[in-house]
C-alpha positions as CSV (number, residue, x, y, z in Angstrom):
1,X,2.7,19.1,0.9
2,X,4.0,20.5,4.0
3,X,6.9,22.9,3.9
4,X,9.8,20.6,4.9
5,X,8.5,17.8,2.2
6,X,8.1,20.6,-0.4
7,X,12.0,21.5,0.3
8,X,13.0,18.4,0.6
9,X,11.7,17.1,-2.2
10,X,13.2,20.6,-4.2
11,X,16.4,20.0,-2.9
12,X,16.9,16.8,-4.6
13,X,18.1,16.8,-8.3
14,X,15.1,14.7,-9.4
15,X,13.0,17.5,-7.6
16,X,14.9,20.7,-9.1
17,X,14.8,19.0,-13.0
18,X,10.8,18.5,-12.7
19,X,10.2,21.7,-10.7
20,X,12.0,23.9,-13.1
21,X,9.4,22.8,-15.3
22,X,6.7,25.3,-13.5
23,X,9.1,28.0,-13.4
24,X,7.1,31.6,-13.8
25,X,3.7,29.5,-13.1
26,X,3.1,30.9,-9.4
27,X,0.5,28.7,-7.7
28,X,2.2,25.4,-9.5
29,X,3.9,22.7,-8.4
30,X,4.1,19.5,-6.2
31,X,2.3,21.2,-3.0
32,X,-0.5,19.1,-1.3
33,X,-2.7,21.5,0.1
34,X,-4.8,19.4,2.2
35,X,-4.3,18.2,6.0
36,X,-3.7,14.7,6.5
37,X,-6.3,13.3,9.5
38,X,-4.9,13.3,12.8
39,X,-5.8,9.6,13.4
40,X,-6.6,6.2,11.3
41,X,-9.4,6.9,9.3
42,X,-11.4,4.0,10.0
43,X,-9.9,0.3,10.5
44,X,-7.6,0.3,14.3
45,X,-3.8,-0.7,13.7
46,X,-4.9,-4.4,14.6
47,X,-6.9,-5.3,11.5
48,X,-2.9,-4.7,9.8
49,X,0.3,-6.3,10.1
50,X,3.5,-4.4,10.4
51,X,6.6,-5.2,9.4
52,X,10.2,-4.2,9.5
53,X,13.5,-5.3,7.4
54,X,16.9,-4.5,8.0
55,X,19.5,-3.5,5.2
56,X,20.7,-6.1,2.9
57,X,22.4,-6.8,-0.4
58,X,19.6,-5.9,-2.5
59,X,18.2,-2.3,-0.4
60,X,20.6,-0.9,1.3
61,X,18.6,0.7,3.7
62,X,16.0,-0.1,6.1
63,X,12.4,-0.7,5.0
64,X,9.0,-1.1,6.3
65,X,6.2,-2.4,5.1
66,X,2.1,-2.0,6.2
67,X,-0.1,-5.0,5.0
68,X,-3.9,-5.2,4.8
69,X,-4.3,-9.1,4.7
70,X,-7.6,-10.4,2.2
71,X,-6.9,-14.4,2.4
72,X,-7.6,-15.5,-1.4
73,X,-7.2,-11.7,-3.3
74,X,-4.9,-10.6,-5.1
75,X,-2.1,-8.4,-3.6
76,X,-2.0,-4.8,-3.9
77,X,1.7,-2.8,-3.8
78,X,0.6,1.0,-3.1
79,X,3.2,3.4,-2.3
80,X,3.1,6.9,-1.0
81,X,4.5,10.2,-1.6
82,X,7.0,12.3,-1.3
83,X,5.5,14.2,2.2
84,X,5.4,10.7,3.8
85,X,8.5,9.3,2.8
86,X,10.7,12.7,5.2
87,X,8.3,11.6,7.9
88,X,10.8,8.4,8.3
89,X,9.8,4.5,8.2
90,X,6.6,4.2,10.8
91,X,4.8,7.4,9.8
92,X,5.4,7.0,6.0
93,X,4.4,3.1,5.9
94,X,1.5,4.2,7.5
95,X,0.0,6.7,4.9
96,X,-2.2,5.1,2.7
97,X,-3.5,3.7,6.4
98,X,-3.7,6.6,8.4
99,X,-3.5,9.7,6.0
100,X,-5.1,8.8,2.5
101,X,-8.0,7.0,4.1
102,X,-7.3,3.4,2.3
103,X,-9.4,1.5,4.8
104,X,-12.6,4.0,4.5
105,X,-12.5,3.6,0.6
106,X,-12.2,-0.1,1.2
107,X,-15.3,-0.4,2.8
108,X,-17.4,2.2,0.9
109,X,-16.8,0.0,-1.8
110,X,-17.8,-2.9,-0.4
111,X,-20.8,-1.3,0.7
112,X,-22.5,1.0,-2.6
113,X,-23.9,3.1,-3.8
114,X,-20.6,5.7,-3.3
115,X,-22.0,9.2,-2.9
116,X,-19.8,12.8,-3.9
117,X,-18.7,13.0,-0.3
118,X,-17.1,9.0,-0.7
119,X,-15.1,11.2,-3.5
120,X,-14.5,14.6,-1.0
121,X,-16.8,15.9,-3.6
122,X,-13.7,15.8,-6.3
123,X,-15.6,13.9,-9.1
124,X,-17.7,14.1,-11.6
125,X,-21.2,13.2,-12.0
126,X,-20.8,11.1,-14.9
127,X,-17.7,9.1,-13.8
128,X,-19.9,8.7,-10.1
129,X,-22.8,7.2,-11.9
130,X,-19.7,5.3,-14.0
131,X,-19.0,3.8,-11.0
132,X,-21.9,3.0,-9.2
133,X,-22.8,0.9,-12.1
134,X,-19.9,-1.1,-12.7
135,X,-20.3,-1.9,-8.4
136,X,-23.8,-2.6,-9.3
137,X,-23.1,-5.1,-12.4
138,X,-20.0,-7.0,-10.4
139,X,-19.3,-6.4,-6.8
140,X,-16.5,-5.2,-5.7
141,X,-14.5,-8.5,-4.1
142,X,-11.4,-6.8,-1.8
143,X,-7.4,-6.9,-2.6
144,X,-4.8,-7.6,-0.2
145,X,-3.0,-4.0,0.3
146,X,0.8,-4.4,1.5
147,X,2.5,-0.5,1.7
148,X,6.0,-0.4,1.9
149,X,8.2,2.7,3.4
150,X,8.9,4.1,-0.3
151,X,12.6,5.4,-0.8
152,X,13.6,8.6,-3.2
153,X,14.5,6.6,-6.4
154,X,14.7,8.5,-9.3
155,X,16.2,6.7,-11.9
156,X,15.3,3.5,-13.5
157,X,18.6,1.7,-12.3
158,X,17.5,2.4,-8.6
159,X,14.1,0.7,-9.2
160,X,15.6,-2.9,-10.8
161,X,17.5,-2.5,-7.4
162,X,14.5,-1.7,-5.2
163,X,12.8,-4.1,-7.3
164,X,15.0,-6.9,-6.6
165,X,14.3,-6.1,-2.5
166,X,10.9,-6.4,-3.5
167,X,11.2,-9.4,-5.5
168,X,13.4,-11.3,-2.7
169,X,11.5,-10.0,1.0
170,X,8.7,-7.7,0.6
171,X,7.2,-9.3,-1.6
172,X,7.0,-12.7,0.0
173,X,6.6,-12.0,3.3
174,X,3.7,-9.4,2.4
175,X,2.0,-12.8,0.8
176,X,2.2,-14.8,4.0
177,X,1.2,-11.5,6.3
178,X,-1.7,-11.2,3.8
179,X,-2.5,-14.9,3.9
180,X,-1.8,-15.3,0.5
181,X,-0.4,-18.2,-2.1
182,X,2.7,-17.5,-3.4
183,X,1.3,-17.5,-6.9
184,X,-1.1,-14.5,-6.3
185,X,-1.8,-11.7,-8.8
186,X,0.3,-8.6,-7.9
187,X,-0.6,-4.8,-8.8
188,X,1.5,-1.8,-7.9
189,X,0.3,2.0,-7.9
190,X,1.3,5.2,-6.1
191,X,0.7,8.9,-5.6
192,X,2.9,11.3,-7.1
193,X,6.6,10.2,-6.1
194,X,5.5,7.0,-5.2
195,X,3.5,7.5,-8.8
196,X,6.5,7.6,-10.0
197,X,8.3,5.1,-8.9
198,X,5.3,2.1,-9.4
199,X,6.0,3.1,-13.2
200,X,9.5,2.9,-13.3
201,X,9.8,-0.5,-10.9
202,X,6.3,-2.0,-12.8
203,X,8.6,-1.4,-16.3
204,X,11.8,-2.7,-14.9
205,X,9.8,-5.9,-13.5
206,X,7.1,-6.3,-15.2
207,X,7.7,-9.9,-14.7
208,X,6.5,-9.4,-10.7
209,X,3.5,-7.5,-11.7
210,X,0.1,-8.4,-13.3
211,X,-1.2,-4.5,-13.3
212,X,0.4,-0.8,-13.2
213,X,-1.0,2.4,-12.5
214,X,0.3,5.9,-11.4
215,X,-1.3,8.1,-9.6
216,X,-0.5,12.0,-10.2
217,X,3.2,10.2,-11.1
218,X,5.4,12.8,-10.6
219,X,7.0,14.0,-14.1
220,X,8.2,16.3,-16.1
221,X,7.2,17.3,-20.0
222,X,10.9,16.8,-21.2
223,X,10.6,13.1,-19.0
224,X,7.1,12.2,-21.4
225,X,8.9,10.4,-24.7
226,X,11.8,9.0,-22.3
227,X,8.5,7.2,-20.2
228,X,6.6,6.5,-23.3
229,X,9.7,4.5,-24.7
230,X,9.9,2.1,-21.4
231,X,6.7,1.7,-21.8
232,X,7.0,0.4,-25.4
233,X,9.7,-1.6,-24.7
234,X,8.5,-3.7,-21.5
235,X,5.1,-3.8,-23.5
236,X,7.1,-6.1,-26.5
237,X,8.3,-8.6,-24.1
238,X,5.6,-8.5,-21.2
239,X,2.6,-6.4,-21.6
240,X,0.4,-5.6,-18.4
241,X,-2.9,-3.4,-17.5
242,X,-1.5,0.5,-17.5
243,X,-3.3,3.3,-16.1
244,X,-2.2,6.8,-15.5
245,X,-4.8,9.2,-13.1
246,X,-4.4,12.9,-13.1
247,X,-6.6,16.0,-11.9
248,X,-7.3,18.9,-13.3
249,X,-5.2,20.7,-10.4
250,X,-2.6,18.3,-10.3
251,X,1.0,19.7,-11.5
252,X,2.0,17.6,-13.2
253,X,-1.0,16.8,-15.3
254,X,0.4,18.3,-18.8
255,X,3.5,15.5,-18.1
256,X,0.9,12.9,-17.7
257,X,-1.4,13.9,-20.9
258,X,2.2,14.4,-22.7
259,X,2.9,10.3,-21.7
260,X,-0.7,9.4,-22.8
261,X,-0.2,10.8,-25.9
262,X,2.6,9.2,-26.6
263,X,1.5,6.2,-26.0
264,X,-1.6,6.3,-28.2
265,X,0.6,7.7,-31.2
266,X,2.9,4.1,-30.5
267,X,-0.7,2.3,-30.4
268,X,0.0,1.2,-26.7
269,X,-3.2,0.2,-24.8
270,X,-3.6,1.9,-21.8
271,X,-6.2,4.0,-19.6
272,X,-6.0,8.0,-18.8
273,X,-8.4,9.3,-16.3
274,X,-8.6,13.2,-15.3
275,X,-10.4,13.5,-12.3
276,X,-11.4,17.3,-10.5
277,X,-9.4,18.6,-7.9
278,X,-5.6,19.6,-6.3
279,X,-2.7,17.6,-6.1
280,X,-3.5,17.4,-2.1
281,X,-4.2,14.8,0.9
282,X,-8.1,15.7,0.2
283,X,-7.7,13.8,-3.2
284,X,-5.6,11.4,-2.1
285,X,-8.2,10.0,0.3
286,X,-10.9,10.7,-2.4
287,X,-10.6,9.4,-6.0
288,X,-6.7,8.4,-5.4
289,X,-8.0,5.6,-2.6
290,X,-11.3,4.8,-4.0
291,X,-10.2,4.6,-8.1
292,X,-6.8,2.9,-7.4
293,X,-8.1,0.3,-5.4
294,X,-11.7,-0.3,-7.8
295,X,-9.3,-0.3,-10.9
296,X,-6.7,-3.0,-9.5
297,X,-9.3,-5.0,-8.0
298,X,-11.1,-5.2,-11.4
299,X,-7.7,-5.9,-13.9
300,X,-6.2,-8.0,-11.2
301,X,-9.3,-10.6,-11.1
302,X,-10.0,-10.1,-15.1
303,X,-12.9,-8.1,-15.1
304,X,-13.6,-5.0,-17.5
305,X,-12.7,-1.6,-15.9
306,X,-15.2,1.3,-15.4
């Protein structure tokens, strides 16, 4: 993460309570050590549609969203993190696009085997040969990606509200950009804050959402039982596909394990993967890209999950 995102980020009280937790760790915490590319990584800014709302009633602020259409698939909410989101409304919309490398994954998987360098090397051989077999058995068929500008909520009362912005705009008009029917399956993921936040809005709505996952979510040890308890209690009334992705690099990868294992000891079905590598851009546009998009597009269409 680049220094004005790191302090940024710090400066918030969400940011202080979770960093406090690597206090007298030097080396840890919520940096991303990696470069994002200077330009698109693969697909021009035509193949997307771009879209921009103005404050209402539900979101007080402005938003923006990103949308990969896929006529027919199921739609796809990814959000970014928290080094995107101080770059303002065009750049941070744009960085599953132009910094993670969403549209090279998309077509690597459409086109297999995947190789080590698909991943930026940051797998292992075993989950690669994991993969490549599950592409080889079914196909991978494509998901409609819509990424919205993704604000600083922290609590679970500022994701119903987010939510309902979602529920009432974004979330339609992503459909129509994407040239899909208003009935179409919807996941939502995201990398570290935006992690984060696709937990706490997929639990708040789970009603708007067929499948959640978290990508390095960005939390805290102490936050673990707190996470493991919304999780229990959206599961009672509306259970959905759940899976949480950490690295064996990744900050906040002791929070993660500490949410897994609560959530095995409340016998709540859901998927942990540790993966190699940083919490950095260079993951982000490895396994995040490639194993958010193969997970949702399998869940989403009802297919068994590598």
């Amino acid at each position: 993460m680049r220094r004005r995102a790191l302090l940024s980020w710090a400066g918030s009280s969400w940011g202080l309570a979770i960093a406090g937790s690597f206090a007298g760790c030097e080396g840890c915490g919520p940096k991303e050590t990696g470069a994002p590319p200077s330009a698109p990584a693969s697909l021009g800014p035509g193949a997307w549609r771009e879209r921009d709302f103005a404050a209402d009633a539900d979101w007080p602020e402005p938003g923006r969203v990103v949308v990969s259409p896929c006529p027919g698939a199921p739609l796809l909410v990814a959000l970014h993190g928290a080094g995107e989101n101080v770059r303002g409304l065009l750049a941070g919309s744009r960085g599953w696009r132009d910094d993670y490398a969403l549209p090279r994954a998309e077509r690597r998987l459409h086109a297999p085997p995947l190789t080590r360098e698909d991943f930026e090397s940051l797998v292992e051989p075993a989950r690669l040969a994991a993969v490549n077999e599950s592409l080889a058995n079914a196909p991978y068929e494509g998901l409609a990606v819509a990424c919205p500008f993704t604000p600083r909520v922290q609590t679970l009362e500022g994701a119903k509200r987010w939510a309902s912005f979602l529920e009432r705009t974004l979330l339609p008009r992503a459909k129509k950009d994407a040239g899909l029917l208003a009935n179409a399956k919807v996941g939502i993921d995201g990398v570290s804050m935006g992690g984060r936040l696709a937990l706490l809005v997929g639990l708040a709505r789970p009603d708007l959402f067929d499948s959640v996952g978290a990508l390095q979510p960005a939390l805290s040890v102490d936050e673990a039982g707190y996470f493991a308890e919304l999780i229990a209690n959206s599961a009672r009334t509306q259970p959905r596909p759940l899976r949480l992705v950490t690295s064996e690099g990744d900050p906040f990868r002791d929070a993660i394990r500490a949410l897994s294992d609560g959530l095995t000891r409340r016998g709540l079905e859901h998927r942990l993967l540790v993966t190699p590598g940083p919490h950095d851009y260079a993951w982000n546009r490895g396994p995040g890209s490639l194993e958010m998009l193969l997970w949702h597009d399998r869940v989403l269409r009802g297919r068994e999950a590598v």
